[in-house]
C-alpha positions as CSV (number, residue, x, y, z in Angstrom):
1,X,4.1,-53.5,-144.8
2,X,1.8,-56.2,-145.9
3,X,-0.4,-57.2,-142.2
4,X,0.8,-60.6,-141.3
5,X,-1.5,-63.3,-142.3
6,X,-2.2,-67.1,-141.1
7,X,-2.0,-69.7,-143.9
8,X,-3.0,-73.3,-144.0
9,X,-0.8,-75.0,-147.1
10,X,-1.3,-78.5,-148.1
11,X,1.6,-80.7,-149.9
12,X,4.5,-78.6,-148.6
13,X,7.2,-81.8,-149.0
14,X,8.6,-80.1,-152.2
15,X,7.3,-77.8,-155.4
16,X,5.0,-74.7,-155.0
17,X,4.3,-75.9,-151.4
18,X,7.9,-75.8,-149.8
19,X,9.0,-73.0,-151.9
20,X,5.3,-70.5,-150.9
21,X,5.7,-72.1,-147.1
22,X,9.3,-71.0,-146.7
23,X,8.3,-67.4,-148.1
24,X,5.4,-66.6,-145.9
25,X,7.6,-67.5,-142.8
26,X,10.4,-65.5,-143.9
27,X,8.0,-62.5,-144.5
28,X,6.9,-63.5,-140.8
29,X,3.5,-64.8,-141.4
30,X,2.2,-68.0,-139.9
31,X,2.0,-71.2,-141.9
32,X,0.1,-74.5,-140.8
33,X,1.5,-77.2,-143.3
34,X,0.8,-80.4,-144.1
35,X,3.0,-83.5,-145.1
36,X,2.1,-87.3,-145.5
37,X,5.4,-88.4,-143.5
38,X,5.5,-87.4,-139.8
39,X,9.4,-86.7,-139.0
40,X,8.3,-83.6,-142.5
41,X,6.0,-82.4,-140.5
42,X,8.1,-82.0,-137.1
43,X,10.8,-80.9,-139.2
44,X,8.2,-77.9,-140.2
45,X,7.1,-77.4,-136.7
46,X,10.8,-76.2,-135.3
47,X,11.4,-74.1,-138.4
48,X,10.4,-71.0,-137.4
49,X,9.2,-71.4,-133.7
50,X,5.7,-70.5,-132.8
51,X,4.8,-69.5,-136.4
52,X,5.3,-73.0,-138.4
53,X,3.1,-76.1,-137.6
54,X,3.5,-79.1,-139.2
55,X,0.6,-81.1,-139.7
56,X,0.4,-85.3,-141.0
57,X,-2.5,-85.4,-143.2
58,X,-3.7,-87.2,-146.1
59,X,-6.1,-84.9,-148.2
60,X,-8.0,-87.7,-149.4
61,X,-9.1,-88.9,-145.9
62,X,-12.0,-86.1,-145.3
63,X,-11.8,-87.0,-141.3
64,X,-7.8,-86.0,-141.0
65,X,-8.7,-83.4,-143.2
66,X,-10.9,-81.8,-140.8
67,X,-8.8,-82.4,-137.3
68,X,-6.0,-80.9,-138.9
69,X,-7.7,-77.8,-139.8
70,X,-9.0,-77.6,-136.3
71,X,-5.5,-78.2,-135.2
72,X,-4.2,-75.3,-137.2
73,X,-7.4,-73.0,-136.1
74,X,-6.7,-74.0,-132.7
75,X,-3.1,-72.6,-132.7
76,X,-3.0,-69.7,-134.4
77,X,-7.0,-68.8,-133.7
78,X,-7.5,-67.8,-137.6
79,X,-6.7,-68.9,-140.9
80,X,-6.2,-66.1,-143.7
81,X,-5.2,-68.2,-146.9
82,X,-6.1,-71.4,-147.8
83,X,-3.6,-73.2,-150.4
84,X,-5.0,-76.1,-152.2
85,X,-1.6,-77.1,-153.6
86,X,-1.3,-81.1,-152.9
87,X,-1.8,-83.1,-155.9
88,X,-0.3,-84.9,-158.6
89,X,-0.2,-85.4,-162.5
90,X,-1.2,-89.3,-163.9
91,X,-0.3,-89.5,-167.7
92,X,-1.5,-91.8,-170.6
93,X,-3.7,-92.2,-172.7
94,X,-7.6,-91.9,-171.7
95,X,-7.9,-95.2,-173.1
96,X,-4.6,-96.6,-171.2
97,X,-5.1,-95.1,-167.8
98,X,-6.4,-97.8,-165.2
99,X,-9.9,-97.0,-164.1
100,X,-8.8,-97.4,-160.4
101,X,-5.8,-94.7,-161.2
102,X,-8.2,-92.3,-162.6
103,X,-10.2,-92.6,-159.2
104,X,-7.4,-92.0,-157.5
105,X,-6.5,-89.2,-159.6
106,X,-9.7,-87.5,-158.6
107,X,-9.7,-88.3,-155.0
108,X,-6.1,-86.5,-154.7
109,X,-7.0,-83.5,-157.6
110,X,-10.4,-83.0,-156.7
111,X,-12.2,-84.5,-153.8
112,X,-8.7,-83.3,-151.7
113,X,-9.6,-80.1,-152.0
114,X,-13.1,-80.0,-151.6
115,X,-12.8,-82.2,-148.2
116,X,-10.0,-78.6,-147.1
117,X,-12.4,-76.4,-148.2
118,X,-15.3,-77.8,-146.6
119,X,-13.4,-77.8,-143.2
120,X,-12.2,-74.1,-143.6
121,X,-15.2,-72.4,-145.0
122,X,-17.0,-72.1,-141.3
123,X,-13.8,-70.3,-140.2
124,X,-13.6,-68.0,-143.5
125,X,-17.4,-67.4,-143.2
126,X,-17.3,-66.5,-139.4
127,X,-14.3,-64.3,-140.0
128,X,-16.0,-62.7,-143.0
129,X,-12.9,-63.0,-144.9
130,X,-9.9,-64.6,-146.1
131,X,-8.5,-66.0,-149.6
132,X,-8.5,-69.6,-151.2
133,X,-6.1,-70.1,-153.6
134,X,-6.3,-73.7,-155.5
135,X,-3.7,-74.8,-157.3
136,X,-4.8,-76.3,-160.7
137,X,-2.7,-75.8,-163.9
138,X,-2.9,-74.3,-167.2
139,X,-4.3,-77.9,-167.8
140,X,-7.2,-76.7,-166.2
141,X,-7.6,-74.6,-169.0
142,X,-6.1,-76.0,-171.8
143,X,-6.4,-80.1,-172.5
144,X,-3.2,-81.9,-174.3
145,X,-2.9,-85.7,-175.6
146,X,-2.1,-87.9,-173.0
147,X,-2.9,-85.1,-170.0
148,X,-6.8,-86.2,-170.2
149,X,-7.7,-87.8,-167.1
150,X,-4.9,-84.9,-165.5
151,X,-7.1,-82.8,-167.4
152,X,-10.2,-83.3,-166.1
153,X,-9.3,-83.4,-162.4
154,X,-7.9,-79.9,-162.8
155,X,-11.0,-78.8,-165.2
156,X,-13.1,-79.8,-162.2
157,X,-10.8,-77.8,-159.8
158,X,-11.7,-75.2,-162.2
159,X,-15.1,-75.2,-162.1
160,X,-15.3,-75.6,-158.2
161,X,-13.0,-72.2,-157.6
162,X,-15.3,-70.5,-160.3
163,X,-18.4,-71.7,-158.4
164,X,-16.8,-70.7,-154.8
165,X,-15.7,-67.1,-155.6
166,X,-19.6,-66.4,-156.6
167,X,-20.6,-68.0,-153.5
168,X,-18.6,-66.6,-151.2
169,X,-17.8,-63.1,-152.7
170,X,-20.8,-61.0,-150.0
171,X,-19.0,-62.7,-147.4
172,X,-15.1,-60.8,-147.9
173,X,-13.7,-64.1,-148.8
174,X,-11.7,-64.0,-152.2
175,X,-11.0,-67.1,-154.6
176,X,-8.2,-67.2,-157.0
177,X,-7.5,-70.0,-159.1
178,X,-3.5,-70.9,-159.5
179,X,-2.9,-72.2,-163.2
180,X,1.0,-73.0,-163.7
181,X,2.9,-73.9,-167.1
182,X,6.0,-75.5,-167.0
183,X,7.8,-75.4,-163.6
184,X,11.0,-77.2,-161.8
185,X,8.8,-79.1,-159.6
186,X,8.3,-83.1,-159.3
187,X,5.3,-82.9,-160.9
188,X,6.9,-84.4,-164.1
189,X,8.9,-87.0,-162.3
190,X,8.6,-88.8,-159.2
191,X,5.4,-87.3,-158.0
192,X,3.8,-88.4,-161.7
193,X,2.3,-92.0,-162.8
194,X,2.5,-92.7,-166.2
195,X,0.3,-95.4,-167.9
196,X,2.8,-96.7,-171.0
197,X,1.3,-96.1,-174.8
198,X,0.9,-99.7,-175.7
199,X,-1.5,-98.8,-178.5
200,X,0.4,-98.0,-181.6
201,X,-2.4,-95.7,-182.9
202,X,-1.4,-93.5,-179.9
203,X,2.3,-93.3,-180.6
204,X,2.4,-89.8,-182.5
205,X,0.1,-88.2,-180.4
206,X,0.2,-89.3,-176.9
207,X,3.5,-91.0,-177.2
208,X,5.5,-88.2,-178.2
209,X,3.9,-85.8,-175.9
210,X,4.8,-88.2,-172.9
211,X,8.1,-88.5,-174.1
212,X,8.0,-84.4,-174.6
213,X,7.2,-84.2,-171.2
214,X,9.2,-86.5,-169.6
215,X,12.4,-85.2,-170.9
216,X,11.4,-81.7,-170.3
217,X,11.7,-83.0,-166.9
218,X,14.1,-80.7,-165.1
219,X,14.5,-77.7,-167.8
220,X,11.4,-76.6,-167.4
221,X,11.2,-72.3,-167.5
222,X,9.2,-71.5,-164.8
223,X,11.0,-71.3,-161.2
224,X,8.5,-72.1,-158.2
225,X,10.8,-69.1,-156.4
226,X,9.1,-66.7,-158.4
227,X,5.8,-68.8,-158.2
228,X,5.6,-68.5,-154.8
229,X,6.5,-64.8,-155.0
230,X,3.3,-64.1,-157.2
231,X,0.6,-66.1,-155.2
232,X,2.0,-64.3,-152.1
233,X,1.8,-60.9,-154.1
234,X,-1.6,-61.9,-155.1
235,X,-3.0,-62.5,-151.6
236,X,-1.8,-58.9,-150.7
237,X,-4.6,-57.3,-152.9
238,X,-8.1,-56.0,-152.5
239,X,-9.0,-57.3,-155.8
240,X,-7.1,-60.2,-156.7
241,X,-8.0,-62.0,-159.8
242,X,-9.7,-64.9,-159.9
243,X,-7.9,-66.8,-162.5
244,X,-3.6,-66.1,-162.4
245,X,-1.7,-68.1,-165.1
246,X,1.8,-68.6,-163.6
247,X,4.5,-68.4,-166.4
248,X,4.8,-67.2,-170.1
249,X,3.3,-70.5,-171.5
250,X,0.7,-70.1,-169.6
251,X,-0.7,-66.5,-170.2
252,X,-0.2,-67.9,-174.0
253,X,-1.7,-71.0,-173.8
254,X,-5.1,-69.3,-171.9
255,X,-5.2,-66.6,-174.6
256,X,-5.2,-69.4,-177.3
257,X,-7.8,-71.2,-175.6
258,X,-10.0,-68.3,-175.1
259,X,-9.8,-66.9,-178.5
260,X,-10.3,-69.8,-179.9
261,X,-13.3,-71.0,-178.4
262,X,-14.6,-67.3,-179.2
263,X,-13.9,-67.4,-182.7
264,X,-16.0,-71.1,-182.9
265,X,-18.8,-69.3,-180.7
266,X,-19.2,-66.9,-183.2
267,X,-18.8,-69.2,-186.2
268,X,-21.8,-71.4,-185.1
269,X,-23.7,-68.6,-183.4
270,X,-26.6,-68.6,-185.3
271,X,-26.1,-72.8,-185.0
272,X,-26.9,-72.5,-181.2
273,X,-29.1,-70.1,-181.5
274,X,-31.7,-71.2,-183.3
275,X,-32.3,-74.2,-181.0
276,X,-34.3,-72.2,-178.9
277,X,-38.0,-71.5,-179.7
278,X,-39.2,-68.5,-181.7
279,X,-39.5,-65.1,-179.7
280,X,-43.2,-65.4,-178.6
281,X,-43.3,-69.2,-178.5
């Protein structure tokens, strides 16, 4: 039997949240949630006794951020896994998108996370241990018209999770970065903002792929069941991976990426290369 573990799960109102929340209590491990509406967050609290708190918090407000991780520390005296799950997609073209929306689109997708992890790492360090999982997206791997500003929140998630797991690896604590594909989640509907294609030069490209999206909206293959399933599978190991695409199109779409920024590496190798000064320069 896996040894029960305390987690600390952002976004839990719905998607990967709700589904890895419910799991973790039914396998009888503790869960401190948060939600942005207070009667979600009492709900949470008398789901499973003394092992579910519910927790109001806006991620993008670093002060809540940090009194309700010492809420959560407080009762349960440890956190084990840290889920950087709330966020959301905004859609358009990098062109389109408002330039307040794309701040905002940072502030939830990247600053969010960094205000969690910046209130949890004195508890992981002083523990020497426990496991961040951050919740990006095979767009944090892979960009796609219209996705850009979405794109480069999660790229930056990226980057930050890469970053951590050196830093933090001599101290026990683990980093593993969450990259989805399709899923039946809200992330496509009402939790997205979509900036309309006005600019006719962006109809076959960003256009369609909107469109694409939008009505793949519901259909989507990958269930966040099974998502939930594999994150909490993954926090059971000694050596978990640091990157885990969740769902066939995203194992696919990573290989494609990879291989093909290999195969231009190699192409202009001797490009890059010679931009550095002669050996005994």
């Amino acid at each position: 039997m896996p040894t029960p573990k305390t987690w600390f799960i952002t976004g839990v109102s719905s998607g990967f949240g709700a589904a890895l929340a419910d799991l973790a209590l039914e396998k009888g491990d503790k869960v401190a949630a948060t939600f942005r509406k207070p009667e979600q967050a009492e709900e949470f609290t008398r789901k499973a006794g003394e092992n579910s708190r519910g927790l109001v918090c806006d991620v993008t407000d670093e002060a809540q951020v940090k009194t309700v991780v010492a809420d959560a520390i407080a009762a349960f005296g440890r956190l084990d896994v840290i889920v950087n799950n709330a966020g959301y997609g905004s859609l358009g073209s990098i062109e389109e998108v408002p330039a307040g929306e794309v701040q905002r689109q940072f502030e939830v997708n990247v600053f969010g996370p960094l205000h969690v992890l910046r209130a949890v790492l004195p508890q992981l360090r002083e523990q020497r241990g426990g496991h961040v999982l951050n919740v990006t997206s095979i767009g944090g791997l892979k960009t796609f018209p219209g996705v850009g500003i979405y794109n480069a929140s999660k790229f930056a998630l990226e980057a930050i999770g890469e970053s951590l797991a050196q830093q933090v690896k001599p101290l026990g604590i683990h980093v593993t970065n969450i990259e989805p594909s399709g899923f039946r989640t809200e992330w496509a509907g009402a939790s997205a903002t979509y900036a309309e294609t006005h600019i006719e030069d962006y109809q076959s490209t960003v256009g369609e792929n909107l469109r694409g999206i939008q009505d793949y909206s519901g259909r989507q293959p990958g269930d966040p069941v099974r998502a939930a399933q594999a994150m909490y599978d993954v926090v059971q190991q000694d050596n978990p991976p640091l990157h885990l695409p969740l769902g066939k199109a995203a194992v696919k779409g990573a290989r494609e990426k990879f291989e093909s920024i290999l195969k231009e590496v190699n192409e202009y190798a001797a490009v890059g290369e010679g931009a550095d000064y002669p050996a005994g320069e």
